[in-house]
Every structure is written in structure tokens, then in C-alpha cells.
C-alpha positions in Angstrom: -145.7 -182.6 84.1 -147.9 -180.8 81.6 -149.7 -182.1 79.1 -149.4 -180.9 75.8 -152.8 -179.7 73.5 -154.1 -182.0 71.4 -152.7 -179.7 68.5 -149.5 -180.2 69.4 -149.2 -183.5 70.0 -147.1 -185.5 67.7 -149.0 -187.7 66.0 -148.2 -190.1 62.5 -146.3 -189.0 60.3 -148.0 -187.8 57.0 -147.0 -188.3 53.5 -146.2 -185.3 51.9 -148.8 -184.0 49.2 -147.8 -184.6 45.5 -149.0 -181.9 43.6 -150.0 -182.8 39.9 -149.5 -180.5 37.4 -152.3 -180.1 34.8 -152.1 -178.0 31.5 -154.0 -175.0 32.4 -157.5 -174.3 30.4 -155.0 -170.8 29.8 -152.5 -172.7 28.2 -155.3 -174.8 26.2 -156.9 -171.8 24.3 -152.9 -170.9 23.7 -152.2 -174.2 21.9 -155.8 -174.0 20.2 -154.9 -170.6 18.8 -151.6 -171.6 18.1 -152.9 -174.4 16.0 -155.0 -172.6 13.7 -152.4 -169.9 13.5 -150.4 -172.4 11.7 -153.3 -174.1 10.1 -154.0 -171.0 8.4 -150.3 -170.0 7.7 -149.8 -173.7 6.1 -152.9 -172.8 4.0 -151.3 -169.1 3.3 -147.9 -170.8 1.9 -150.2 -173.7 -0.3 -152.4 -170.6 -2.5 -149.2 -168.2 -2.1 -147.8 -170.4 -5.4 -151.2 -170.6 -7.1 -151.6 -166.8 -6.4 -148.3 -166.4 -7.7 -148.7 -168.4 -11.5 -151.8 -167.3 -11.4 -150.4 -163.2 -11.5 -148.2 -164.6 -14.0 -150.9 -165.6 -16.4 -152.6 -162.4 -16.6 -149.1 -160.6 -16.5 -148.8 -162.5 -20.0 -152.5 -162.1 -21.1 -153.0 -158.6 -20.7 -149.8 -157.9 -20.8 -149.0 -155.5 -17.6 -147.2 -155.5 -14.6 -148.0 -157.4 -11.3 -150.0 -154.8 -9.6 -152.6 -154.5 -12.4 -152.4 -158.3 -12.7 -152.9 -158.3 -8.4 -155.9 -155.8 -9.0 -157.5 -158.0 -12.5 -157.3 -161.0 -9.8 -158.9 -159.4 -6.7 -161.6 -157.6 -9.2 -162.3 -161.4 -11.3 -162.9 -162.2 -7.5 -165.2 -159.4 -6.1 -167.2 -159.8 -9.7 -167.3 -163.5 -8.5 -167.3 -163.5 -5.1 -164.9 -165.9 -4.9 -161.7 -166.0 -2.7 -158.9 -164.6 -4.5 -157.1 -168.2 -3.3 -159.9 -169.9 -5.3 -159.9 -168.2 -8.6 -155.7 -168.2 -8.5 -156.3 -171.7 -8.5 -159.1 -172.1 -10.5 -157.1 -170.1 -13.8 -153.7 -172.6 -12.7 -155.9 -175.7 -12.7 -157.5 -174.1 -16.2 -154.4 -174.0 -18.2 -154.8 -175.6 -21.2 -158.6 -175.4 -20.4 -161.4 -173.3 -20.6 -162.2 -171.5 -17.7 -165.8 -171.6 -16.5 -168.1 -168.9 -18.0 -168.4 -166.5 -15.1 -164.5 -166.4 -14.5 -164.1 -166.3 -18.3 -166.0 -162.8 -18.0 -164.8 -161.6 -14.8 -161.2 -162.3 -16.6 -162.0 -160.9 -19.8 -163.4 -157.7 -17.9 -160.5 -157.0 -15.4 -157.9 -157.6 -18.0 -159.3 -154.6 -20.3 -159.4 -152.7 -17.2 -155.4 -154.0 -16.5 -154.5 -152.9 -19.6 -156.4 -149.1 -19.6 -155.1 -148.8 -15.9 
């Protein structure tokens, strides 16, 4: 009779190995990004309607059409250096109000230069 290796021998059996899946640190910076993607989308949509009344406003003030009124709001911005989200919402929120004294200027600039251009 011949004896069989030690590596051959059949010994206990072994319980199979579960493997556990774990969200990859690939798939982590994929949801991350993902998430401000649609954090700055959702923010994108929320001035898009401020940006909007806020075109028409000028549209009405100056009066011209909505690319002058697009170019009075990105120059009342620049001559501020404020985001063009903030000062859309700035003249909406002013309405019935008076704007603050820079934007006042910055408007009151940009619209002469809406209606010459």
C-alpha cells in the first residue's frame, strides 16, 4: 500500500469563503461627483427663474430685447463683482424697493449701454 502525501490527504471539509462585496472607493468618488452634479444642477434650475424675471425687468426698463437685457445683467455683475445668480435675485427681491446703491449704478449704467447697443 502507498501512502499518500500529506497534500493529498483528505482532510476536513472547509467552509466555502463568502466573499463581501464592498462599494469600491471608484464607485465612492462616482456617487460624490454625482451628488454635487445635481447639487449644482438643483441650484442651476432655483436662479434659472430669478435670472429669468430678472431679464424681464430690464427688458421693460430699458426697454430692449433679451440679449441686451442678458449683457446689462452680466455687466451690473462684472461692475459689482457679484454672481449674475445674485444680482437676478437681488433686482426680483427689490421690486417694489430700492435697490442698493452700487446695483442702482451698475443698473443705471448697463441699461444706457442696453439701449445704445
Amino acid at each position: 500500500m502507498t501512502e499518500t502525501s500529506p497534500a493529498h490527504r483528505p482532510g476536513p471539509a472547509r467552509p466555502a469563503l463568502r466573499l463581501v462585496s464592498f462599494p469600491s472607493v471608484e464607485l465612492g468618488r462616482q456617487l460624490a461627483l454625482l451628488r454635487e452634479e445635481n447639487r449644482q444642477l438643483r441650484r442651476a434650475l432655483d436662479s434659472r427663474s430669478d435670472i429669468d424675471q430678472a431679464l424681464g425687468m430690464i427688458m421693460a426698463l430699458a426697454p430692449c430685447g433679451r440679449r441686451p437685457a442678458w449683457r446689462a445683467l452680466v455687466d451690473i455683475s462684472q461692475h459689482t463683482n457679484t454672481k449674475v445668480r445674485t444680482v437676478a435675485r437681488l433686482l426680483v427681491e427689490a421690486g417694489e424697493q430700492r435697490v442698493p446703491a452700487p446695483y442702482r449704478r451698475a443698473l443705471h449704467r448697463a441699461l444706457s449701454r442696453a439701449r445704445s447697443g
